[in-house]
N, C-alpha and C positions, 0 to 999 in steps of 0.2 A: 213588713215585719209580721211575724207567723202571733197568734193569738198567745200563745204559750209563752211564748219571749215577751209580750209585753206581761203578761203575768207575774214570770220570774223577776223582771226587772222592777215592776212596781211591790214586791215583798222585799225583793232586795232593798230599795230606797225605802219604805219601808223601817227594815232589819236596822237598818244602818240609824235612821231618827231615832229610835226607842234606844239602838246602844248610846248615842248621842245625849239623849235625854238621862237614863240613868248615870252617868256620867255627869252631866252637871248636875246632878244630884244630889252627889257627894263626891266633889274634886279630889277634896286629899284624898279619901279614901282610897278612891281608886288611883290616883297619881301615885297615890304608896305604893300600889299593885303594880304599877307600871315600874317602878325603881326596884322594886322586890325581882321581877320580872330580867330585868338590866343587870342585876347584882348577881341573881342567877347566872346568867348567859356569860357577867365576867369571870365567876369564880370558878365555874364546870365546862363550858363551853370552850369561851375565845383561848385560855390556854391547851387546849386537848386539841382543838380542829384546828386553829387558822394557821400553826405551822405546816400542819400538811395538806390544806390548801396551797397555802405557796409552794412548796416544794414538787407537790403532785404536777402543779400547773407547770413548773419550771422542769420537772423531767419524764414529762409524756411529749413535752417540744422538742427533747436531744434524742440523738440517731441511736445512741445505745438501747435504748426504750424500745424503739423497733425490732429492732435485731434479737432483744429478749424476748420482744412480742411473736417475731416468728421463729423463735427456734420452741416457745409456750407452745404453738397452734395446734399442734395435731393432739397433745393432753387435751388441751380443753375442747377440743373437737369431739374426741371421743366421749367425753363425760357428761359433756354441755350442748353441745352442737353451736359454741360460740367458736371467733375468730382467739389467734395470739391475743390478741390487741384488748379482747374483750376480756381476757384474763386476768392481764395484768391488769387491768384495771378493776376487776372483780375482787383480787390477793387488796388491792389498794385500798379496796372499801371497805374490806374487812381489817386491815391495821389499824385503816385512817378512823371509821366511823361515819355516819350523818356528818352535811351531807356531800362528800369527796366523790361517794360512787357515781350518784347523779350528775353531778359537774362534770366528774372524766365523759362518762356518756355521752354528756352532750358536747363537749369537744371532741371527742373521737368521732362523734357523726357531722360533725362540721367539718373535720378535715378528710372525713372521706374513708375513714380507718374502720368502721365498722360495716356489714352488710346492714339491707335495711330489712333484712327477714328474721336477722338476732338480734335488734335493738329491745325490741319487747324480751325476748328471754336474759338478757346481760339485764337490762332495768329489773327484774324479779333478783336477780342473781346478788348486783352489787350492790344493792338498799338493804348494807346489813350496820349494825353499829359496833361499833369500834370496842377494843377490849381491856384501854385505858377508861375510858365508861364503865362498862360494867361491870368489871373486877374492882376496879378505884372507887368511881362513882360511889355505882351499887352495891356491891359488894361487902367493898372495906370500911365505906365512911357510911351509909345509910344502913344495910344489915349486919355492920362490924361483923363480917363475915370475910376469910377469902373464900373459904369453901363455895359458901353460897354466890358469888361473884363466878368462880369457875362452872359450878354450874348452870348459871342464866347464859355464861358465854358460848358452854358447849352444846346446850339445848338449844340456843338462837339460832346458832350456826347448822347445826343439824339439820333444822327445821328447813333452813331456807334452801340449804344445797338438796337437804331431799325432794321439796316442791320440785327443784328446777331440775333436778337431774327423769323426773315424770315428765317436764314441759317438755324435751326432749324427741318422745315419740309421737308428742305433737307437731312438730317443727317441717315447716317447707325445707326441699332441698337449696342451700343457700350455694348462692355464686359467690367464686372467690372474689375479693375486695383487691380492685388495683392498688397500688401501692401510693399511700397522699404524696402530695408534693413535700420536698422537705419544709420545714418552718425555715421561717427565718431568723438569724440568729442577733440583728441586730437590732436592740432594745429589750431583748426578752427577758431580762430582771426586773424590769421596770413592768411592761406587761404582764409579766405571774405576780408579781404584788400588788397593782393594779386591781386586777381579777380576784386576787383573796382578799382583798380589803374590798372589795363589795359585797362580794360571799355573805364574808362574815358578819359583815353589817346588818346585811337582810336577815340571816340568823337571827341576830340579836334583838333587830326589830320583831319579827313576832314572836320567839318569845317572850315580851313584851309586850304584847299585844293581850296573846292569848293566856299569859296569868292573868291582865285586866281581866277577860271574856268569863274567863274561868272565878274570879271571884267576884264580878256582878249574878252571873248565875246561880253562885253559893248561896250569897244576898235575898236572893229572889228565891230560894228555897226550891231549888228545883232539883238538888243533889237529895235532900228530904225525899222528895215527891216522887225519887225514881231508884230510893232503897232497895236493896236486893239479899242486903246481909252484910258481915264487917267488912266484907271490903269493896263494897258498892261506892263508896265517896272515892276513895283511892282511884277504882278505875274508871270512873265518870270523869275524872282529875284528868287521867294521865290519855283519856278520848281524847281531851284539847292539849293538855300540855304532857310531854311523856317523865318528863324531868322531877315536874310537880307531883305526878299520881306515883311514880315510881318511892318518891320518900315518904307520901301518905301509909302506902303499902307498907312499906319496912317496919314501920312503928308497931302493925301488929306482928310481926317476925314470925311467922306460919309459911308450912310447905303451901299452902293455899294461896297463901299472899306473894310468896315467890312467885309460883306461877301464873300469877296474875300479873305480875311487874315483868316475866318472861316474853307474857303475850303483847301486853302494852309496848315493850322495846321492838318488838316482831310487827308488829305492824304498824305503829309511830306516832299514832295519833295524829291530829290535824292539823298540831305546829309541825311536824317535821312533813308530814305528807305535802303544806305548802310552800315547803323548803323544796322540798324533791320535785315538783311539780312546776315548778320556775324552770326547773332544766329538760325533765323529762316531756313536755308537753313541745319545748323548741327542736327536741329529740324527733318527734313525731309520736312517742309513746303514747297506747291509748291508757286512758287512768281511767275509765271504770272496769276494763280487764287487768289491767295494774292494782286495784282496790282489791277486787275477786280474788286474785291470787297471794294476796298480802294479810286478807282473811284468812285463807287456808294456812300460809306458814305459820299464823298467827295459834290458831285452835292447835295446829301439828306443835308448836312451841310449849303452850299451856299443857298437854297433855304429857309431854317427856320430861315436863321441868314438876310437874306436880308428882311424878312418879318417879324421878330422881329426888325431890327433897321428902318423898317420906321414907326413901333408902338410904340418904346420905346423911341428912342433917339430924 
């Protein structure tokens, strides 16, 4: 074992005592955090994603999906330099939201559906969120805005199809992708529910999590300590949890704070990034070029959405 590794590993154990410690520190406190956390992910989460988790998972396995996938290929070929396959699942992750696009990904490179030279460009592509979020969410119930909900969706979006549609002329010549074997069709209600009720579980678990992480840090005055202006707590917040920072934001209701909550959705912070990263890593996807370029959509987001709301709102 390389000297580095045992380094990382000994901050990590570590990392993990001190969370441990503050923590029985003050139980309820933070066991509130933890419920707070839970009550979140039921009230905005589990009803928005985990029907189309299931559904996604239940018809990316039927033969019509295919058939759609390649009569898609040659648009997204040109625009994207992805496959059909990586379209439809691209269009998915933008209805669906966090995190569908990841999970299609990684079943599409399991059964063989994707090449392995566009998995990294479809992972930039499909990691966008959903627009029951952030019109609903964001929008209508935190900025009792739709306006401002319409604009966070169409500058997120922008953002991300601009990055990708540059990644592009970076892109190796890809081989076409044999065609997977079909699925199989018996059991398959049972295994797409299956598979979204663990999804969603792991969802739920860090968010969870990460409100705890996020209000022992508060605690510890380290959201203080690394002020930048009104809306430094907001995005320090929605660093770890996007959910959380995104309704700190709205309170001060500013073009500035929009596009602060624009960038935060855009790049997802380090709940959703360990959502995505559960699939995108079995993907093969690398995630510090995955990071990089999630950075860039993220500053491209903030810039169109701070110059849309002092046009619009």
């Amino acid at each position: 074992m390389s000297a580095a590794k045992k380094i990382c590993e000994t901050i990590l154990c570590a990392a993990i005592v001190f969370v441990m410690a503050v923590f029985l520190s003050s139980p309820a406190r933070y066991a509130q955090s933890v419920l707070d956390g839970i009550s979140l992910w039921a009230a905005c989460v589990l009803p928005a994603v985990f029907p189309f988790l299931f559904l996604t998972a239940l018809l990316t396995a039927l033969p019509p999906f295919s058939a759609f996938s390649k009569k898609f290929s040659p648009v997204m070929g040109k625009i994207f330099r992805i496959s059909g396959a990586g379209g439809g699942a691209a269009i998915l992750a933008a209805l669906s939201g966090y995190p569908v696009g990841a999970r299609l990904l990684c079943d599409l490179s399991e059964s063989g559906a994707v090449a392995r030279e566009e998995k990294f460009r479809l992972a930039c592509l499909a990691t966008t969120s959903g627009p029951m979020f952030l019109v609903g969410s964001v929008g209508c119930m935190m900025y009792r805005s739709m306006k401002a909900g319409a604009i966070l969706l169409f500058c997120h979006l922008l953002s991300v199809w601009t990055v990708c549609f540059l990644l592009r002329f970076s892109a190796k010549r890809t081989e076409p992708v044999p065609p997977p074997p079909p699925a199989r069709q018996d059991g398959l209600l049972y295994d797409s529910l299956y598979r979204a009720v663990i999804s969603i579980l792991c969802v739920g678990g860090l968010i969870a999590l990460f409100s705890c992480f996020g209000q022992m840090l508060a605690d510890l005055g380290l959201f203080r300590l690394l002020s930048f202006g009104p809306c430094s707590e907001g995005v320090l917040r929605g660093l770890l949890e996007m959910t959380s920072g995104c309704a700190a934001l709205a309170e001060l209701g500013t073009p500035l704070s929009l596009a602060c909550a624009c960038a935060l959705v855009t790049f997802g912070g380090m709940c959703v990034l360990c959502q995505q990263a559960t699939y995108l890593v079995r993907a093969g996807v690398s995630m510090p070029k995955f990071l990089l370029v999630k950075c860039l959509q993220a500053a491209l987001a903030f810039g169109l959405c701070l110059a849309a709301g002092v046009l619009f709102l």
